[in-house]
Each structure stands twice: as structure tokens, then as C-alpha cells.
C-alpha positions as CSV (number, residue, x, y, z in Angstrom):
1,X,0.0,0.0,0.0
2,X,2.5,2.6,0.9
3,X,4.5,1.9,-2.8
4,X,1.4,2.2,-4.4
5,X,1.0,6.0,-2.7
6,X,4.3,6.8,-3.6
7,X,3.9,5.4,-7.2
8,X,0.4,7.8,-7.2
9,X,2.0,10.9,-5.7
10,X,5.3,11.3,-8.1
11,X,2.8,10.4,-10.9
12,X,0.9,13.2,-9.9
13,X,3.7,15.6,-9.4
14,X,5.0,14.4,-12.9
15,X,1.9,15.0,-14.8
16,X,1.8,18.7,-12.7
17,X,5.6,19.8,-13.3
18,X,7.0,17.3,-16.3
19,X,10.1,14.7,-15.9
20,X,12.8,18.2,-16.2
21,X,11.4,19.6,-13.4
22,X,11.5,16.5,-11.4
23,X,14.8,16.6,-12.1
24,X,15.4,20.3,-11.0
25,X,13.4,19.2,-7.9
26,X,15.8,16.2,-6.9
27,X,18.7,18.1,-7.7
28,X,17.8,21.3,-4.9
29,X,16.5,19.0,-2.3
30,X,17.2,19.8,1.5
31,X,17.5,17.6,4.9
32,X,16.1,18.0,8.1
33,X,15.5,16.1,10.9
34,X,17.3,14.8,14.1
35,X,18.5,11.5,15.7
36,X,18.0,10.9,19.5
37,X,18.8,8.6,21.6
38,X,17.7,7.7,25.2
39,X,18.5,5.9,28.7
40,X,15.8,5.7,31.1
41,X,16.1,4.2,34.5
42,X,13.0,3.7,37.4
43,X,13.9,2.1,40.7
44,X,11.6,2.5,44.1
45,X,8.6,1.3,46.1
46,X,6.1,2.0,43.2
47,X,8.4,1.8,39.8
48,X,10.8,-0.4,38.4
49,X,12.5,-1.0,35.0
50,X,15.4,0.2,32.2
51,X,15.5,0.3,28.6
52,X,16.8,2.4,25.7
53,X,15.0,4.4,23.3
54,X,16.2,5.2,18.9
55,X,14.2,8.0,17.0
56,X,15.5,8.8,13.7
57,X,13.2,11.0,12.0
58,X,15.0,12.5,8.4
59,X,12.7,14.4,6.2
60,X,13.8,14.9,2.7
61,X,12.4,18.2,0.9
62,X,12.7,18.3,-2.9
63,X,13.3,21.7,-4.4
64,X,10.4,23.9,-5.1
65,X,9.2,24.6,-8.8
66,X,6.5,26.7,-9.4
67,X,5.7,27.2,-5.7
68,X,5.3,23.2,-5.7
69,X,7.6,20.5,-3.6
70,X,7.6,17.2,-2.5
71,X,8.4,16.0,1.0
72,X,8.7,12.4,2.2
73,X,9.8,11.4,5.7
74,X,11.0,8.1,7.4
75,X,10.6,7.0,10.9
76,X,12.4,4.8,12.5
77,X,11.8,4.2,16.7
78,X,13.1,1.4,18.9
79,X,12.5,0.7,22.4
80,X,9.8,1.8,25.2
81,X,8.8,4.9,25.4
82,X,8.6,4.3,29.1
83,X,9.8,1.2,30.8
84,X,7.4,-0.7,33.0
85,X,8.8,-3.7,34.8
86,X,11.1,-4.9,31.8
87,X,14.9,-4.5,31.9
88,X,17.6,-4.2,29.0
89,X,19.0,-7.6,28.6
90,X,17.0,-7.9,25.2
91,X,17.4,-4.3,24.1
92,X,20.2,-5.3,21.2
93,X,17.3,-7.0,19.0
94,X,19.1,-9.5,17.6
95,X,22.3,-9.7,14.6
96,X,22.9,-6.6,12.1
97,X,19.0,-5.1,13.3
98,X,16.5,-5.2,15.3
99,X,13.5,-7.3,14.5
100,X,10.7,-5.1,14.3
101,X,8.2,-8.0,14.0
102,X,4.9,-6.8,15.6
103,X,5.7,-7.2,19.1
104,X,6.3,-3.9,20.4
105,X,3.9,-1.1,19.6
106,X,7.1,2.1,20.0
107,X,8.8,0.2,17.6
108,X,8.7,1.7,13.8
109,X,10.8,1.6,10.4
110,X,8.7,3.0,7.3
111,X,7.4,6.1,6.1
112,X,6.2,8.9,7.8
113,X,5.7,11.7,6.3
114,X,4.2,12.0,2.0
115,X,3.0,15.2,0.8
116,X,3.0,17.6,-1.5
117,X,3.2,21.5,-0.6
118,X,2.7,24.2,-2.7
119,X,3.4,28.2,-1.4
120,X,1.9,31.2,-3.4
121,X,4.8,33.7,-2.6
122,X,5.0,34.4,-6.1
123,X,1.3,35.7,-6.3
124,X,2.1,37.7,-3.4
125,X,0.1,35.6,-0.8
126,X,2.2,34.2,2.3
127,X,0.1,30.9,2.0
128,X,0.9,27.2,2.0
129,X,-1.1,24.5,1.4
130,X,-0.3,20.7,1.8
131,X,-1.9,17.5,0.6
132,X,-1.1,13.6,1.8
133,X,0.3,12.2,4.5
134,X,1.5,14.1,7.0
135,X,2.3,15.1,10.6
136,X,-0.5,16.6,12.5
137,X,0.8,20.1,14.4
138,X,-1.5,22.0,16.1
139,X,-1.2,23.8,19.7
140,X,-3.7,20.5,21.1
141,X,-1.3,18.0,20.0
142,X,2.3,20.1,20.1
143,X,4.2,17.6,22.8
144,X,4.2,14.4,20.1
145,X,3.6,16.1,16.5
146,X,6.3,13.9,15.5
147,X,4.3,11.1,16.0
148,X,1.1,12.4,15.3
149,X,-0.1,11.4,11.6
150,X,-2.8,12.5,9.0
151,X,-3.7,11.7,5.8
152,X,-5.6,15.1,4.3
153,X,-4.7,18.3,3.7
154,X,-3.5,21.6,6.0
155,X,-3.3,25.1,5.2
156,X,-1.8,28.3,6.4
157,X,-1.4,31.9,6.3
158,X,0.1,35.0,7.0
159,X,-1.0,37.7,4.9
160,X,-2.4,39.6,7.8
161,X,0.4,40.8,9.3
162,X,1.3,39.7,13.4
163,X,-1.7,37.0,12.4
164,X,-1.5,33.1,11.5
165,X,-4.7,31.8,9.9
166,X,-4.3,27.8,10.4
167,X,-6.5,24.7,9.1
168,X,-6.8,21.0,8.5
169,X,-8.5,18.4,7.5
170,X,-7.7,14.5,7.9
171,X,-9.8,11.6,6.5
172,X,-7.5,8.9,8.5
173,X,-5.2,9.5,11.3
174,X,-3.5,8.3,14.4
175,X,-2.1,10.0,17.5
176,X,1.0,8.4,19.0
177,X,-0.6,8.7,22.5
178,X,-3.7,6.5,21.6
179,X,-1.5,3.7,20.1
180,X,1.2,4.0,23.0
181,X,-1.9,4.4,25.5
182,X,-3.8,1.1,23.9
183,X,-0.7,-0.7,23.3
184,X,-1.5,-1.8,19.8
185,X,1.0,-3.4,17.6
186,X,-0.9,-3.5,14.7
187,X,-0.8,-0.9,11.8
188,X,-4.2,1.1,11.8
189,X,-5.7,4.6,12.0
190,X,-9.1,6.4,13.3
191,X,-11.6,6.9,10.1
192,X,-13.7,9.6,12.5
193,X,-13.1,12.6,9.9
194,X,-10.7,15.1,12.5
195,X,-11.0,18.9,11.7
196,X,-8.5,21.3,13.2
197,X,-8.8,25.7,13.0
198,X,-6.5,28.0,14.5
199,X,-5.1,31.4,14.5
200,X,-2.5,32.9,16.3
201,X,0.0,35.9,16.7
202,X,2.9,35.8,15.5
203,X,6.5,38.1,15.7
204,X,5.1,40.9,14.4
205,X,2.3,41.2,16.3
206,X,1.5,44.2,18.3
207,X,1.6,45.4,21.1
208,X,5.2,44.7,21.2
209,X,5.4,41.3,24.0
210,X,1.7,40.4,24.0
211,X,0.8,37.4,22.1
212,X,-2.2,34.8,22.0
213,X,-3.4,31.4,20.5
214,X,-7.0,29.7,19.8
215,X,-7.4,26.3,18.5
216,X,-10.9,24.5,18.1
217,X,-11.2,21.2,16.4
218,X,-13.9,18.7,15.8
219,X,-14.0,15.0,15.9
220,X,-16.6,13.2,14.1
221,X,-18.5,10.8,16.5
222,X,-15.9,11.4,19.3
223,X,-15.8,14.8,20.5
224,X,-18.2,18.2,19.4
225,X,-15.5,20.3,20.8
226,X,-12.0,20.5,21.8
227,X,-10.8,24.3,22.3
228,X,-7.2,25.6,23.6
229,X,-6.7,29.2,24.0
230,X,-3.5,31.1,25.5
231,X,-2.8,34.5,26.0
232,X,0.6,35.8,27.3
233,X,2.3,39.0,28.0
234,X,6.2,39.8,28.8
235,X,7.4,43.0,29.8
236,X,11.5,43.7,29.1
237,X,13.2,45.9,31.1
238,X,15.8,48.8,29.9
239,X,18.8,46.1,31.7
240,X,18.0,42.7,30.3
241,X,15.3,41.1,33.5
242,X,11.4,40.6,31.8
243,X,8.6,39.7,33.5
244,X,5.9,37.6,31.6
245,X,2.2,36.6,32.6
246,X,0.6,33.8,30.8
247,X,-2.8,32.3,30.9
248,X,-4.2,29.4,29.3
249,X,-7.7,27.6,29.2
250,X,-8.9,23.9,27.2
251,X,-11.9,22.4,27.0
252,X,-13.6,19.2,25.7
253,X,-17.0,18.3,25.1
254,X,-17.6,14.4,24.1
255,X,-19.7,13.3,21.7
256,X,-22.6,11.6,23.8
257,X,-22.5,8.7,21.6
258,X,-18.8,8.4,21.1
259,X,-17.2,5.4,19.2
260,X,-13.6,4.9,17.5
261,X,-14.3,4.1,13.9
262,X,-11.7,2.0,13.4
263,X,-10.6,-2.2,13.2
264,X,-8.3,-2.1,15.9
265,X,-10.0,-4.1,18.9
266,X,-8.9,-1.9,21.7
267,X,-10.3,1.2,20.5
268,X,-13.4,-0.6,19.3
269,X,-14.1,-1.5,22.9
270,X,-12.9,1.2,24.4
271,X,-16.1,4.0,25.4
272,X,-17.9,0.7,25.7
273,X,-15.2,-0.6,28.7
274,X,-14.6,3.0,30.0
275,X,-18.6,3.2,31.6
276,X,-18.1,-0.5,33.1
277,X,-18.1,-0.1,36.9
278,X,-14.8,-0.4,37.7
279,X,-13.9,3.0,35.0
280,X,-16.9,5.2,36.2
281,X,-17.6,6.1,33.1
282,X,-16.6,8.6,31.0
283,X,-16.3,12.2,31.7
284,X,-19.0,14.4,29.1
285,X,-17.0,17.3,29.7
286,X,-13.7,18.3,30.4
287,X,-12.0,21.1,31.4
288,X,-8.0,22.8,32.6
289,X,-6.8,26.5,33.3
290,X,-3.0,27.1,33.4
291,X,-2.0,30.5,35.0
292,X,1.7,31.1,35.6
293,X,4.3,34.2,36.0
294,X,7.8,33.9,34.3
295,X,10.7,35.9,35.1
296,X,14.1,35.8,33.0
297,X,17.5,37.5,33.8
298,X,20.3,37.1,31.6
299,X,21.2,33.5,31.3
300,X,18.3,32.3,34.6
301,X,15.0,31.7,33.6
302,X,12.1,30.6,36.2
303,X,8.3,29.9,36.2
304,X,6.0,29.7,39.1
305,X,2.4,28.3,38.2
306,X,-1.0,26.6,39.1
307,X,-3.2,24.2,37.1
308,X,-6.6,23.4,38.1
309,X,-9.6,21.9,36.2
310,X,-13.1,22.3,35.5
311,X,-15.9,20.3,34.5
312,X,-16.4,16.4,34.7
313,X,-12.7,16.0,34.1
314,X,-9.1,17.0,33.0
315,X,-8.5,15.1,29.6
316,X,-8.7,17.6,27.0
317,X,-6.0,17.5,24.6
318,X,-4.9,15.3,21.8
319,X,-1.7,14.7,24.2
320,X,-0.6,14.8,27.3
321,X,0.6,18.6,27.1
322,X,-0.3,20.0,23.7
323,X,0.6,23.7,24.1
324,X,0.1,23.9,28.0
325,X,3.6,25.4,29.3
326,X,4.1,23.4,32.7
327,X,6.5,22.6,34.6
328,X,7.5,19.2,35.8
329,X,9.7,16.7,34.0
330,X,7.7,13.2,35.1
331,X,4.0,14.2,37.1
332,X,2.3,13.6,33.6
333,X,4.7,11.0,31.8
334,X,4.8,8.3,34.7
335,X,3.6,6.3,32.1
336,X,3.7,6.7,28.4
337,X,0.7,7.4,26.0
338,X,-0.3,10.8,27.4
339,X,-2.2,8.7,30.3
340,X,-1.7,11.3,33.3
341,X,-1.3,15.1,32.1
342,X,-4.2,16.2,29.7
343,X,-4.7,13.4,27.5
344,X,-8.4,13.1,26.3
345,X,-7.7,9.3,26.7
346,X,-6.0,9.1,29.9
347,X,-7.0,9.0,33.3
348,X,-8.8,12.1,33.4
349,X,-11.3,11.0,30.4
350,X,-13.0,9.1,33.8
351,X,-16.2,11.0,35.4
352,X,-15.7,12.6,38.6
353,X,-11.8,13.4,38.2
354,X,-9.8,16.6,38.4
355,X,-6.4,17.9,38.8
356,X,-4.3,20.1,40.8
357,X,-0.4,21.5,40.0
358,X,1.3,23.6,41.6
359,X,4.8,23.8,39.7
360,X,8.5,26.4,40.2
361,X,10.9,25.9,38.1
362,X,14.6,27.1,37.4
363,X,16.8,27.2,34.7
364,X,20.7,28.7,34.3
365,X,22.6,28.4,30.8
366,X,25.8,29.7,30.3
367,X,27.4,30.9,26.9
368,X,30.3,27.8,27.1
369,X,26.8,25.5,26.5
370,X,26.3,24.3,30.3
371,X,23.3,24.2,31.9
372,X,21.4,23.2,35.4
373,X,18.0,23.0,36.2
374,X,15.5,22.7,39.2
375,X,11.8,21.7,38.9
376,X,9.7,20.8,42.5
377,X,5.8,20.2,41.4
378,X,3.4,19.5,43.9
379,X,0.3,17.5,42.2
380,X,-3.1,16.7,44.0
381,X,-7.3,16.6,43.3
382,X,-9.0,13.5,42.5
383,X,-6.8,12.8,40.0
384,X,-7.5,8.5,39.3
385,X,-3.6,9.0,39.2
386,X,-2.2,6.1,37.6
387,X,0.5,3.7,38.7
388,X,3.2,1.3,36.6
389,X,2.9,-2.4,37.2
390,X,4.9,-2.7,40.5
391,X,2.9,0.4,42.3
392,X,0.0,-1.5,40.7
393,X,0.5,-4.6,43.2
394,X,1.1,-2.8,45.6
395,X,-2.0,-0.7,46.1
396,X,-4.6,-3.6,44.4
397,X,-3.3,-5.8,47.3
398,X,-3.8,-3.0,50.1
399,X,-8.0,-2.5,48.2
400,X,-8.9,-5.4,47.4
401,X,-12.5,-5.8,45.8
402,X,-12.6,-9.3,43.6
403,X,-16.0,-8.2,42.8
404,X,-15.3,-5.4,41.1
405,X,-11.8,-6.5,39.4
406,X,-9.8,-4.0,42.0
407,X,-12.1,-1.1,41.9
408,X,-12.4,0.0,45.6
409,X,-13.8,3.5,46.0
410,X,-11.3,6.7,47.3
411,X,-8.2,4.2,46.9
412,X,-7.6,1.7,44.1
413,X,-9.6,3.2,41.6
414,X,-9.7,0.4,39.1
415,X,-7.7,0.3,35.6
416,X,-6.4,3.2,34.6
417,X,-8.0,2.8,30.7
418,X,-9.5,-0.5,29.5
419,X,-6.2,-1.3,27.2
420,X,-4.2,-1.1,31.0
421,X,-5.7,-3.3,33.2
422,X,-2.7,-4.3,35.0
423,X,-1.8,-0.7,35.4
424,X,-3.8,0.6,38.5
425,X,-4.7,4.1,39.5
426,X,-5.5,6.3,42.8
427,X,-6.2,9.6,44.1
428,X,-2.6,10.4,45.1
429,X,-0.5,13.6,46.3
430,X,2.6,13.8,44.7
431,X,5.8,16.2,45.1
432,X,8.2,15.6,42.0
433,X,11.8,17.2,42.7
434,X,14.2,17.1,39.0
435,X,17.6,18.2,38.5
436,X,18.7,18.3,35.3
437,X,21.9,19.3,33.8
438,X,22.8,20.0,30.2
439,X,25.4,20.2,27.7
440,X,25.5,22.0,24.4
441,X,28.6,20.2,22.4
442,X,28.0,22.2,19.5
443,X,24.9,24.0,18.0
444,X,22.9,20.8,16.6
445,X,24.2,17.8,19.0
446,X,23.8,18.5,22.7
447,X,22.7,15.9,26.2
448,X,21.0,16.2,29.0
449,X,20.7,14.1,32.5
450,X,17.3,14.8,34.4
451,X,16.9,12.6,37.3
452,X,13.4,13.1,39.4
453,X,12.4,11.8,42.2
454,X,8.7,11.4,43.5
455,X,7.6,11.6,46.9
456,X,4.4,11.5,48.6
457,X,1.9,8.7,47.7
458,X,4.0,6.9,44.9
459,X,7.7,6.2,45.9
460,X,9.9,6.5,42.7
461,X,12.7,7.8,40.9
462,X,13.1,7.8,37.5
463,X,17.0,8.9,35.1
464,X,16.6,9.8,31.7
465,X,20.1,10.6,30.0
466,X,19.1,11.9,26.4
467,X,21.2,12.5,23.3
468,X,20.2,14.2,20.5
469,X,21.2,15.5,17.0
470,X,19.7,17.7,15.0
471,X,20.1,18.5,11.2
């Protein structure tokens, strides 16, 4: 299938431009991308486990003729996204490659991105507009665009000047949370039609330091509404310090009859599992505020902020962040799939659930590339907070409740999404503490060690030492 839509699209492109311009095309083509690599450890009462992580994401653009250009992408990921309970000892994959045979959902070699763009700079219009398959980036979904496919079109302008005008369309897509958070293996996508509009400021908007964003999408049969909105000021002093306020809101209205269309049999199940007794059923509406203050002097930059929530519960984006600017390096990725934070999947998709953050954080860089961090969040509300396997024993053997499969009300709340039942959940309060320390080796290849420690309700620690190149 994926020959036969590269066969169609350069037979399109070579009944648009002609076999010369093809050549021209090829012969002008550009690189980007980045390679990353990644170490994570988890040791403590409630966590265990170690494994290594490969993303390799090149994207080849062809040169533009006419205001027209071809882009195709591979992906290639090995490894958990998060370990749970498993160790390294198998992590090599086998002789000369890894066998990427169907057994592990993170684990990806084909391609990723297959479009066609076409910009109208020569009729004087700051507009682009792209058809195929492609990444889906949007301010609900900006923590995993990488992962985060389509297959339709999106397009944008700026002819307004300080203004972006944004909008897309997918027949068929997939969100690298849902398939991470349903641990499917299999190749698939959601058929629900997804619609995304946005506009936002950019550069050269004014007032000079005052910016905003609104996002609203649609998703046929599974939710009416999903909005994000942000708004953000920063004030710069005459001797380098500003001060910045920022505020932002999302909220999600279900569909009252929501079902995935799709083959895949976790997602077929899933709105069907969520209202069983031990899930509660799932939350109609969903809401979260973010309100934070932000100081920066020379090379130290800090954040002090408060999330809270609204409505039946807290999952409201397309991942567990979107454009929410937090603070925190592990409250909302204890597990992987956007199943804490504001994933519209993830715990907080359940009825009667909400979340509380209160988060400071610190940053220092100097200009030799060095730099040291300090993040302390506190995290609270009857958040269904879920746990990884070994927290999971430990809290369904304190509850248990045979009758309803674990659920005991006010402490083991159950599974934390049909696709997880051996990953528990509870209302928990949680202090994270993170270090993190940085190195820029030159401008595209830099590492980072971020260790982060919970304490409160779940015992953990988790190391992530992270590696990355970009080109």
C-alpha cells in the first residue's frame, strides 16, 4: 500500500511539473530532521524498570518549482517509550537489526511523512497548502507532532500581518498517544473525519510582548468540541530582566454517543469498557486553566504556576501537554501514552476526576553550552492517578475488591483505561523534585541528565540521559 501512494503521488507531481522539473526538484532538495537517543532508569517502592530508546526522524524536501515540492519522511523508533517492569537484557534486538516484527507497539521503520506543498509567494500571498500524508501540528497536539499522523490536507497563512490563519482536515489518522496508551502493535488509523482551525500571533504582532493562540477542532463521532486558548504578555526591562504573565484555558465536550471508527480491537471496545463499573464512566466534559508568572534574567529563567480543572474531568487535549507550558519533567509521563497530564484518553477521560499542579521551576545556561535545572511540582485533586505495574501490586493488594476487578472506591480506583488493566490508578498527592543538567557540544548535538524523584503517595525515581542531534 505505501508503494502504491508513492507510485500515485510522483505520478501526480510528474503530470503537474514534467520529468525536467523533477529533475530540478531532486537536484535542490534539502535535509532535516534529528537522531536521539535515550537511557531511562525507574527504581523504588512503586516503579521499576530500564531500557533504551532510537528516533530517527530524516525528512527529505525536494526543491520547489512553481511554488510546488515534494516532501517524504522516514521514521524509524526502537525501544519503550517508558519502561514498565522490563529491563535491558534484550534491548540489542538481535544480529545486524532489530527485529521489528509486531511485538512492540514504540517500535517503527517505514514512512512517515508524503505530501505535496505548494506556497503562493509568487502571487504575493504568504500561503501554503499541503496535501497527503502528514504530521498533524497543532497547539492541542504540540508535545508528540512527530508522532502524530494524517492523511488530508492543512493550510496556512500569514497575509495579515502579526496573524497566522491555520486549518486541517484528515480523512485517516492516528495519534502516537492512543496507540502508545492502547498498546497496539498492529498498523491502523481512526476513520472519525478530524477537523483542526487555529489562528495565532505571530513576531510581528503588536503590542510589542503580547501574544495569543486559539485552537478548536472537531472530531466526528468522538468529540463536538476541543478548544485551547493562551494568551501571554512579557514586559523587558531597559537592563535585560522581563517579566511575563501567561494564561491558558482547554476544554472538551464528548460526543454523547462516542465510538472509534476503526478495526483495531482496543479502541473498538474502548467508550464501551470506559462506563463498566470499575472505570466510572466517562467524563462528558472536560476542562484545565494554566496561569503562571515567568521571570528571565540574563542567562536564569524561572516559572511559578497553578493548574486546576473544570468540568467532569481534566482530559482535553490530543496529548498529554499540547501547548500547556508546565513545569515538571515526570508528574504527567509516569507512564507513556499521554495517560496522566491532559490526554483526552487518559486517566482524566474518567467521570468525577480533576487535577491540581502547583509547579516552580529554574533554569541557568551559560554561553560555554552548560546548563542546570530545578523543577519541584506538587500535584493533587481527585486525580485516578495512575501507577506502573509494581505500584500496581502494591496498592490492588492494600484494596482489594474481587468483585469489582480491584475497583475500591477513594483508593484503588480500578484500571487506569480498558487497554491497561494491570496498570492501576489512585487519588494520590505527589511532590516531584528534577535536577537536570545539560550540555550543548555544539549548536545541533547536545545531552542532558534529568533525574526526578517522587515523593508522597507513589515512591519513585526515575533517570533519563538523552542525546540528540539535530540536522
Amino acid at each position: 500500500m505505501k508503494i502504491l501512494k508513492i507510485a500515485f503521488l510522483t505520478f501526480v507531481v510528474t503530470g503537474i511539473l514534467g520529468a525536467s522539473s523533477l529533475k530540478e526538484m531532486v537536484e535542490n532538495a534539502t535535509l532535516d530532521g534529528w537522531l536521539r537517543g535515550k537511557y531511562f532508569y525507574s527504581d523504588g517502592r512503586d516503579g521499576s524498570g530500564q531500557g533504551y530508546q532510537m528516533f530517527f526522524l530524516p525528512n527529505i524536501h525536494s526543491g520547489e518549482v512553481n511554488g510546488y515540492s515534494l516532501t517524504v519522511g522516514v521514521f524509524a523508533a526502537y525501544g519503550p517509550g517508558v519502561p514498565d517492569a522490563v529491563n535491558t537484557d534484550d534491548s540489542i534486538g538481535g544480529s545486524r537489526a532489530p527485529r521489528i516484527d509486531q511485538h512492540s507497539a514504540p517500535d517503527v521503520f517505514n514512512i512517515s511523512n508524503l505530501y505535496i506543498n505548494k506556497n503562493f509567494e509568487a502571487l504575493g500571498s504568504k500561503t501554503t497548502v499541503r496535501l497527503g500524508q502528514m504530521n498533524i501540528v497543532s497547539a492541542l497536539n504540540a508535545g508528540t507532532s512527530y508522532g502524530d499522523r494524517g492523511l488530508g490536507g492543512m493550510i496556512s497563512n500569514e497575509d495579515i500581518k502579526g496573524i497566522r490563519l491555520y486549518a486541517s482536515a484528515y480523512d485517516s489518522w492516528m495519534t502516537d498517544n492512543i496507540m502508545l496508551a492502547m498498546n497496539q502493535v498492529k498498523t491502523y488509523g481512526i476513520g472519525n473525519n478530524l477537523v483542526i482551525l487555529g489562528i495565532e500571533s505571530n513576531k510581528d504582532f503588536a503590542p510589542k510582548g503580547l501574544g495569543f493562540k486559539l485552537y478548536y477542532s472537531w472530531a466526528q463521532q468522538l468529540y463536538d468540541m476541543m478548544l485551547f486558548g493562551d494568551i501571554h504578555y512579557k514586559y523587558e526591562f531597559d537592563n535585560g530582566l522581563s517579566l511575563g504573565v501567561l494564561g491558558q484555558i482547554a476544554g472538551t465536550i464528548m460526543n454523547g454517543k462516542a465510538r472509534f471508527h476503526t478495526g483495531g480491537s482496543n479502541l473498538a471496545a474502548y467508550f464501551a469498557d470506559l462506563n463498566a463499573p470499575e472505570f466510572g464512566g466517562m467524563a462528558k466534559t472536560r476542562g484545565i486553566y494554566n496561569l503562571q508568572v515567568n521571570l528571565k534574567a540574563g542567562g536564569y529563567s524561572s516559572k511559578l504556576g497553578y493548574v486546576g480543572s473544570f468540568g467532569q474531568g481534566y482530559g482535553t487535549m490530543l496529548d498529554s501537554k499540547g501547548g500547556f507550558d508546565v513545569g515538571g519533567q515526570l508528574w504527567n509521563g509516569i507512564i507513556a501514552g499521554g495517560i496522566m497530564g491532559f490526554g483526552w484518553t487518559g486517566a482524566g477521560g474518567v467521570k468525577n476526576t480533576s487535577l491540581k499542579v502547583v509547579y516552580f521551576t529554574h533554569r541557568y545556561k551559560w554561553h560555554n553550552g552548560l546548563g542546570v535545572g530545578l523543577d519541584v511540582a506538587w500535584v493533587g485533586g481527585k486525580n485516578r492517578y495512575p501507577y506502573m505495574k509494581k505500584g500496581s501490586k502494591r496498592i490492588g493488594d492494600k484494596y482489594p475488591d474481587p468483585v469489582n476487578n480491584g475497583y475500591h472506591e477513594g483508593h484503588n480506583r480500578g484500571p487506569v483505561i480498558p487497554a491497561r488493566k494491570t496498570n492501576l490508578t489512585a487519588d494520590s498527592e505527589l511532590v516531584e523534585i528534577s535536577p537536570q543538567i545539560s550540555y550543548a557540544f555544539t549548536k545541533d548535538f547536545n545531552g542532558s541528565l534529568t533525574y526526578s524523584q517522587m515523593v508522597g503517595d507513589m515512591l519513585m525515581g526515575r533517570m533519563v540521559v538523552t542525546l540528540k542531534y539535530t540536522f
